[in-house]
C-alpha positions as CSV (number, residue, x, y, z in Angstrom):
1,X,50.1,43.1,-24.3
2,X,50.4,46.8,-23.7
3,X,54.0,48.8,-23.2
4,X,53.8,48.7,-19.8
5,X,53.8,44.9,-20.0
6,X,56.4,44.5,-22.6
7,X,58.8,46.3,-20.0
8,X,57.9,44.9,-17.2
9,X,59.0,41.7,-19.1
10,X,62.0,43.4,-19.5
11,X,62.7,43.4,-15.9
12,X,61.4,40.2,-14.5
13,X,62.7,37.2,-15.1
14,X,61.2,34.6,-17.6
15,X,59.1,32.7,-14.8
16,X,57.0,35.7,-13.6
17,X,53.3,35.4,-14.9
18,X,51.9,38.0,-16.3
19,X,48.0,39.4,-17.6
20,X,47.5,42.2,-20.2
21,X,44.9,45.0,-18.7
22,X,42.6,43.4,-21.2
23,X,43.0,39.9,-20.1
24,X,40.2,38.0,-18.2
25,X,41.7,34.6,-17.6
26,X,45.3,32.7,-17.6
27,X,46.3,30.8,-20.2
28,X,44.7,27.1,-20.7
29,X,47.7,25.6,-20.3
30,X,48.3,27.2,-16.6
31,X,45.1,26.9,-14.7
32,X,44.9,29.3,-11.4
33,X,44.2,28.5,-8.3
34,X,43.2,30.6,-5.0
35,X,47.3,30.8,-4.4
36,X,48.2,31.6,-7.9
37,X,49.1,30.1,-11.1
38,X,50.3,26.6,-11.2
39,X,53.0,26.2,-14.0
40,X,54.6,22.5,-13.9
41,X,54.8,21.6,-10.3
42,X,55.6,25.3,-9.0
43,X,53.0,27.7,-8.5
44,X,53.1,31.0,-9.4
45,X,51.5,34.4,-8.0
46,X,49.5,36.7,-10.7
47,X,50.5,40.1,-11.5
48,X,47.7,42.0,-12.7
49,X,48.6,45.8,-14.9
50,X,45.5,47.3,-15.2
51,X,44.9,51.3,-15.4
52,X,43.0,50.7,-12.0
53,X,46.3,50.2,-10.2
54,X,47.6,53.6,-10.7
55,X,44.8,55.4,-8.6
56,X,45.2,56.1,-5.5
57,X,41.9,55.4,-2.9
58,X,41.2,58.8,-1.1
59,X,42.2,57.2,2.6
60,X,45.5,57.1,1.0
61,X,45.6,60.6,-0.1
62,X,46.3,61.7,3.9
63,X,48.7,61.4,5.7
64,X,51.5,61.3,3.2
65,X,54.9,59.2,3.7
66,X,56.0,63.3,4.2
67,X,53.8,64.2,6.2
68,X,54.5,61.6,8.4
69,X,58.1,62.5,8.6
70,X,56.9,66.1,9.6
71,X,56.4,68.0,5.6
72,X,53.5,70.1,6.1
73,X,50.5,70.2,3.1
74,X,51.5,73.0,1.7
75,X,55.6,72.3,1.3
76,X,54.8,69.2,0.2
77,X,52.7,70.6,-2.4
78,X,55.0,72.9,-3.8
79,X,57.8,70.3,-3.7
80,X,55.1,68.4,-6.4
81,X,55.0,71.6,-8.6
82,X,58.6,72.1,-8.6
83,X,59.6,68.6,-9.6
84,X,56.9,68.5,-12.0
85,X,58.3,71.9,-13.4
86,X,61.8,70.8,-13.5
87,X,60.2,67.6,-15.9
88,X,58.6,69.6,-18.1
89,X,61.6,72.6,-18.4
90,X,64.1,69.5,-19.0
91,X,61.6,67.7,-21.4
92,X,61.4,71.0,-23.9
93,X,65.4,71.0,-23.5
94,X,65.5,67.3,-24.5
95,X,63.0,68.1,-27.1
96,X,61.1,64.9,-26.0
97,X,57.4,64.7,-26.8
98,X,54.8,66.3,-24.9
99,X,53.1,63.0,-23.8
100,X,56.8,61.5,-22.8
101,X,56.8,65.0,-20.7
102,X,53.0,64.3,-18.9
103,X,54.4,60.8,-18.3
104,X,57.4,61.5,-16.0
105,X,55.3,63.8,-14.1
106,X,52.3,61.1,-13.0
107,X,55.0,59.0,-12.7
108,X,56.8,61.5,-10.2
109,X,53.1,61.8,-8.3
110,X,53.0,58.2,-8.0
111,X,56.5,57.5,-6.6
112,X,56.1,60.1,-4.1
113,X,52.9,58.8,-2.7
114,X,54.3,55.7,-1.8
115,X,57.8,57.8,-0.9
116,X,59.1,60.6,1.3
117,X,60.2,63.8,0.1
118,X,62.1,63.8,3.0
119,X,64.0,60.5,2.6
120,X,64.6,60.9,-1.2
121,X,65.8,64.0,-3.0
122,X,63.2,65.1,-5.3
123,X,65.6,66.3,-8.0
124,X,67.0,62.8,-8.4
125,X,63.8,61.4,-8.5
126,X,63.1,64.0,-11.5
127,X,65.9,63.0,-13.1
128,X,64.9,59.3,-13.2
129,X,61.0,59.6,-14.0
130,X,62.0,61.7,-17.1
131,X,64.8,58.8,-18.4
132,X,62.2,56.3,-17.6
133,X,59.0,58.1,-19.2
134,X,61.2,58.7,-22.5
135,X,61.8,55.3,-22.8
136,X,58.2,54.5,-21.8
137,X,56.9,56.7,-24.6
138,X,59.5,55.2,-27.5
139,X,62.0,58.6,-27.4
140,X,65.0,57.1,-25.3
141,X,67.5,59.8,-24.0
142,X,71.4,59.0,-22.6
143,X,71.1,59.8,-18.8
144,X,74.3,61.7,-19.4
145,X,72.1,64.7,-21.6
146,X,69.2,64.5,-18.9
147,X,71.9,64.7,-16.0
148,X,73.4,67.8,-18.4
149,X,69.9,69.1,-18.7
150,X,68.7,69.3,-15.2
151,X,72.6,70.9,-14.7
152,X,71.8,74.0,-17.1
153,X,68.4,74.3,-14.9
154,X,70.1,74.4,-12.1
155,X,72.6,76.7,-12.7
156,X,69.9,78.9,-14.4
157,X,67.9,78.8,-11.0
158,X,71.2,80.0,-9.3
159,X,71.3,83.2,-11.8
160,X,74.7,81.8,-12.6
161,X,76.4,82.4,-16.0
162,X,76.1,78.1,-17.5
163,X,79.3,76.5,-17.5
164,X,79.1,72.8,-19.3
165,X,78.7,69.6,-17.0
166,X,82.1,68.3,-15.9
167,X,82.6,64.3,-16.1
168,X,84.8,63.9,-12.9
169,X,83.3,61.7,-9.7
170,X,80.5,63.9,-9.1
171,X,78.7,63.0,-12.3
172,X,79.6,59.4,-12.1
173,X,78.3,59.3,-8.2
174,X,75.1,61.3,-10.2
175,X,74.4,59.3,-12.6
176,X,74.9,56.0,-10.2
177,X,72.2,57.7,-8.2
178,X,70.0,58.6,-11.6
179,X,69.8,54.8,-12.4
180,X,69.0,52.9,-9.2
181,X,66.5,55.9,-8.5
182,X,65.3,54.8,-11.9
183,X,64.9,51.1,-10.1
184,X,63.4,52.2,-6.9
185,X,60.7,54.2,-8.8
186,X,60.0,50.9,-10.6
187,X,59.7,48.3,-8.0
188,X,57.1,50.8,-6.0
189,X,55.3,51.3,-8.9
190,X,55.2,47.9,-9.1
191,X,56.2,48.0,-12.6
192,X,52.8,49.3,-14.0
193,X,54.0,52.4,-15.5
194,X,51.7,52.6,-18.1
195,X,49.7,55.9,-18.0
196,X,46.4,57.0,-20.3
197,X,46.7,60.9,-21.7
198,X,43.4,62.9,-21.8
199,X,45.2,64.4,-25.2
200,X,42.9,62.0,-27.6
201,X,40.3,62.2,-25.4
202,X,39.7,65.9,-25.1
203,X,40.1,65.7,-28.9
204,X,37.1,63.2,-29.3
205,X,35.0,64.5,-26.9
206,X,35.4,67.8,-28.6
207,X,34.0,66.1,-31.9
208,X,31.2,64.5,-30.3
209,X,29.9,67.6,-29.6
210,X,30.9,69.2,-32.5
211,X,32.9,72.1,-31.4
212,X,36.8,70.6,-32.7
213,X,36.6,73.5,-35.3
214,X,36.6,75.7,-32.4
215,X,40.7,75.6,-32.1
216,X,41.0,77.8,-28.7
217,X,39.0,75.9,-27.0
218,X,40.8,72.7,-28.4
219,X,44.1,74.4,-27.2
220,X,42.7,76.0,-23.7
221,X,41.2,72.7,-22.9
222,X,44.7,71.0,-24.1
223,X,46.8,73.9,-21.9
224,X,44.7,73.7,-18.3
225,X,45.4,69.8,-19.0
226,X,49.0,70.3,-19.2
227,X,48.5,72.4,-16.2
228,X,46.8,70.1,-13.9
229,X,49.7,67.6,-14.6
230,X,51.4,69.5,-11.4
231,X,48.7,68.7,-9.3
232,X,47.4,65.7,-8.3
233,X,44.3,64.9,-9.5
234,X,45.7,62.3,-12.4
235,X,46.7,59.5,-9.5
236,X,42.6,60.3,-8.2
237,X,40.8,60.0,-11.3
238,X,40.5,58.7,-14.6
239,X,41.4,60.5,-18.0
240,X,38.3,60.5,-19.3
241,X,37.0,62.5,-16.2
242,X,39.9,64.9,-16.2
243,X,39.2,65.1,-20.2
244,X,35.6,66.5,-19.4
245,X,36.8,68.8,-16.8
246,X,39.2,69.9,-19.0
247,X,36.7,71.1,-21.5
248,X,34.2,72.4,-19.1
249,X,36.8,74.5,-17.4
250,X,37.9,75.7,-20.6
251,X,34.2,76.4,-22.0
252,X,33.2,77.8,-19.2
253,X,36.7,80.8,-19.3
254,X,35.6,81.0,-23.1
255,X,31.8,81.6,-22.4
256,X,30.5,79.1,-24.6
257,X,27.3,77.1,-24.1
258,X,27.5,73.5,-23.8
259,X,24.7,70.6,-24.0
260,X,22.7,71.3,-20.3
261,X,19.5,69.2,-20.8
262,X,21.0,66.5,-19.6
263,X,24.4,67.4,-19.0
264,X,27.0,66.5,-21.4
265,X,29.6,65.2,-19.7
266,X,26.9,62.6,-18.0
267,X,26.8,60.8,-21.6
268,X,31.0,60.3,-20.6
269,X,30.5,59.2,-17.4
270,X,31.9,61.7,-15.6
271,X,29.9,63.5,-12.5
272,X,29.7,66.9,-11.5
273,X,31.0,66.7,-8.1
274,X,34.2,65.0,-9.7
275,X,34.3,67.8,-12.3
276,X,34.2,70.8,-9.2
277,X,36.9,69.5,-7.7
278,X,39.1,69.1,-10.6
279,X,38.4,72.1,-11.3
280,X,39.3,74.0,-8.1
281,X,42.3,72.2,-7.9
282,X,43.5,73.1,-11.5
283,X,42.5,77.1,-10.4
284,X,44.0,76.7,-6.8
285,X,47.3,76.3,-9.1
286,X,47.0,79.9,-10.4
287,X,46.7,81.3,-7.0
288,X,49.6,79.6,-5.5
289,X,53.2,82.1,-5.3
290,X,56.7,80.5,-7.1
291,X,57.9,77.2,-5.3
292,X,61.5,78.9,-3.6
293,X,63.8,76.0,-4.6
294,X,66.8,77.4,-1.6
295,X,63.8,77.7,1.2
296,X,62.2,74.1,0.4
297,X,65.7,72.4,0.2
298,X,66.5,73.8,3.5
299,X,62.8,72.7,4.9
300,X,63.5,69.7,3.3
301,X,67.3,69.2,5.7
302,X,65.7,70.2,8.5
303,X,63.1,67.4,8.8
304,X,66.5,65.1,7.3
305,X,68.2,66.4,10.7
306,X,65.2,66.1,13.3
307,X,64.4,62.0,11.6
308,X,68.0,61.2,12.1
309,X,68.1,62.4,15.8
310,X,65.0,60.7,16.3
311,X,66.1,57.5,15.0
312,X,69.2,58.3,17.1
313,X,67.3,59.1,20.2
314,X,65.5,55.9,19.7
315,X,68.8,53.6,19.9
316,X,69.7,55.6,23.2
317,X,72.3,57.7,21.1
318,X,73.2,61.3,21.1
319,X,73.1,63.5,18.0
320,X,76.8,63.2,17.6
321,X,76.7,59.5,17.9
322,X,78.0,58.8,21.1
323,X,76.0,56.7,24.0
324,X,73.7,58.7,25.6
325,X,73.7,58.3,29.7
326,X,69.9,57.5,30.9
327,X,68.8,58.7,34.8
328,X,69.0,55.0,36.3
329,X,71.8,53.3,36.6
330,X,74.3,55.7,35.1
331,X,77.4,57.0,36.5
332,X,76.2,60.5,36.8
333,X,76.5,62.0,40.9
334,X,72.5,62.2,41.0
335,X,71.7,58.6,39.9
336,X,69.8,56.6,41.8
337,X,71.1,53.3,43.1
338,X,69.4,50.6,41.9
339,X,66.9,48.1,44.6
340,X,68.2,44.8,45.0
341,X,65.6,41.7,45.4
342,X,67.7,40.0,47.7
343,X,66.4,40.1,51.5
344,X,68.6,42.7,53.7
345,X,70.6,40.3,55.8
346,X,71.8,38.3,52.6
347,X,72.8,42.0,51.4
348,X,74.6,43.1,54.6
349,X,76.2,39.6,55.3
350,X,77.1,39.5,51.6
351,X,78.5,43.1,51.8
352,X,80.7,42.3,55.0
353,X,82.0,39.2,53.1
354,X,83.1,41.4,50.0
355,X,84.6,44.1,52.4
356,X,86.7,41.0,54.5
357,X,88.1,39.7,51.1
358,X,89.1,43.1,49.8
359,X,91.2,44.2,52.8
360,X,92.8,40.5,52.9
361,X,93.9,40.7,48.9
362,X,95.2,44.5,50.0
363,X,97.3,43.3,52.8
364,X,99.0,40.6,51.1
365,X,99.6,42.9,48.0
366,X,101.6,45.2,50.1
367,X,103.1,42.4,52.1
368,X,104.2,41.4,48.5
369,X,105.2,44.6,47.5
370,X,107.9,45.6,51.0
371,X,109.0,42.4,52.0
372,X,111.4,41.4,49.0
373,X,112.3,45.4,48.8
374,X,113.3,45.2,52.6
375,X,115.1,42.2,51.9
376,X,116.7,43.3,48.9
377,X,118.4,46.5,51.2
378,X,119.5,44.3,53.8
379,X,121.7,42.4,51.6
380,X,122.7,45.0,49.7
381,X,124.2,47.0,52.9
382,X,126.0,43.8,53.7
383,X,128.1,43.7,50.3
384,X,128.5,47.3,50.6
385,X,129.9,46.6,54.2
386,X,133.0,43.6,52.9
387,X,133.5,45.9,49.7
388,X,135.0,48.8,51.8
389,X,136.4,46.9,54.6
390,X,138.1,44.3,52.0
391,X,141.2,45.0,50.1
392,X,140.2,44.4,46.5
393,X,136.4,43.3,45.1
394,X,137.4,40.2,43.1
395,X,135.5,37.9,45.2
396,X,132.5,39.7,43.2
397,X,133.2,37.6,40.4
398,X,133.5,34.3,41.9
């Protein structure tokens, strides 16, 4: 059983069934069926963690879950890059290894192909790949230094002289966020967080064709690995393909003559047309300008804004909240009335009736309202007439 199984039996309960990548068929005591696994008399589903889970199919690549809430390509991108960069600045900080670092970032591709930039803040996320990698890669961290380390970044970003991380309600709401980020990123994963490094690999390749003496090319192939990390061509293909571009990228910068007759990288598996385009991703990094952390975060409210008053807009609410008047049937002077399905004499006849009954309730209101007052001043004249012709007023009080 692999790491990535040993936690995700750390998060589901005792009942779950679960498969190594290596596994080929369920135990003998709990024979599958097309449903699932049977286990006593309840049946259970299979959960399969195999490295072919983590790649993404290239009709998935496009349209994004940000690019459907209205992210363009290239914001997106740079919001990758950013996040990405913020993992590996906080990792060096933490002093966390350099595959725990590579880890949080595939991990931060991953969630964000199944999740909207524009519905989660990326900085968060960030925060919660690069608790969740360290403990992945067997180099824990509290959340309260990575929440402290992301701070200092920040604050360096800003230009602003570092002041230390205050524990007041901020952090607490932070760190509450931190952890069930931490959660969400696991459940959409599906719990198969286990990711395979092209470090090794470039490493053996290297020896296989006999050039590991040659240490820059071991260390350029090592750094445009690092490098591709911030794009996303580790969620398309495998790490042995990305170890081959890798070296052929870095032989090719160095000028130095690789096995052509056949190629080499054909004895790895890899193919040249998925070696161009790692390639030209890796370089199209170089050419890109500085993600603008202040400009995406304000791309990134405005799209917040224009989803909420579209989800508004679709309950029949205004922006503000309140109910939001349509053309027919409102109270507005230009509305139209609305067409009856009654037949016109029903509706006349009907109309009369209403009119008859309203002027009959009117009448006997005010018959209501000025007979008792006109009776009321007739008899009070009358007492006022015997008070001043009698002599005293003590027949008031009999």
């Amino acid at each position: 059983i692999t790491w990535s199984a040993l936690l995700f039996m750390s998060y589901v309960p005792t009942t779950a069934i679960m498969e190594a990548p290596m596994a080929t068929a369920p135990a003998a005591n709990a024979p599958a069926n097309s449903e699932g696994i049977l286990i006593g008399d309840k049946v259970y589903s299979e959960v399969f963690l195999t490295i072919d889970n983590s790649l993404i199919p290239e009709e998935n690549l496009s349209p994004t879950p940000s690019m459907q809430d209205g992210l363009d390509l290239y914001t997106e991108t740079d919001l990758r890059i950013l996040g990405c960069e913020l993992i590996q600045s906080a990792g060096i900080l933490l002093r966390l290894p350099q595959v725990a670092m590579a880890t949080g970032q595939v991990l931060f591709h991953r969630f964000f192909y199944s999740k909207s930039f524009v519905k989660h803040s990326f900085e968060i996320v960030s925060m919660a790949c690069m608790n969740l990698a360290s403990k992945i890669e067997e180099a824990p961290r509290r959340i309260r230094d990575v929440i402290n380390v992301f701070h200092h970044l920040r604050q360096l970003r800003g230009k602003r002289s570092p002041i230390p991380l205050i524990l007041d309600q901020n952090y607490i709401n932070t760190k509450n966020q931190v952890i069930k980020a931490e959660r969400r990123v696991l459940k959409e994963l599906g719990f198969c967080v286990h990711v395979k490094h092209p470090h090794k690999i470039i490493v053996m390749y290297l020896q296989v064709l006999e050039c590991e003496k040659n240490q820059t090319l071991v260390q350029t192939a090592w750094n445009y690995m690092n490098d591709s990390l911030r794009t996303n061509v580790f969620v398309r293909f495998q790490a042995e393909t990305i170890a081959c571009a890798c070296i052929y990228l870095a032989a090719r910068v160095l000028q130095i003559s690789l096995p052509s007759r056949p190629q080499w990288y054909l004895l790895f598996g890899a193919t040249e047309d998925e070696i161009k385009d790692i390639c030209v991703t890796t370089l199209k990094l170089y050419t890109r300008k500085k993600p603008n952390y202040e400009l995406l975060e304000k791309e990134v409210d405005k799209r917040k804004v224009a989803l909420q008053e579209a989800k508004l807009k679709a309950k029949g609410l205004n922006p503000d909240g309140t109910p939001a008047l349509s053309t027919l049937g409102g109270f507005s002077p230009g509305s139209k009335p609305c067409k009856l399905s009654l037949p016109l004499p029903i509706v006349q006849s009907n109309s009369f009736l209403s009119i008859l009954l309203f002027a009959l309730a009117l009448l006997l209101s005010i018959v209501t309202l000025i007979v008792p007052k006109h009776t009321h001043t007739k008899k009070q004249k009358q007492i006022d007439t015997k008070v001043e012709d009698g002599p005293g007023c003590s027949f008031l009080y009999n």
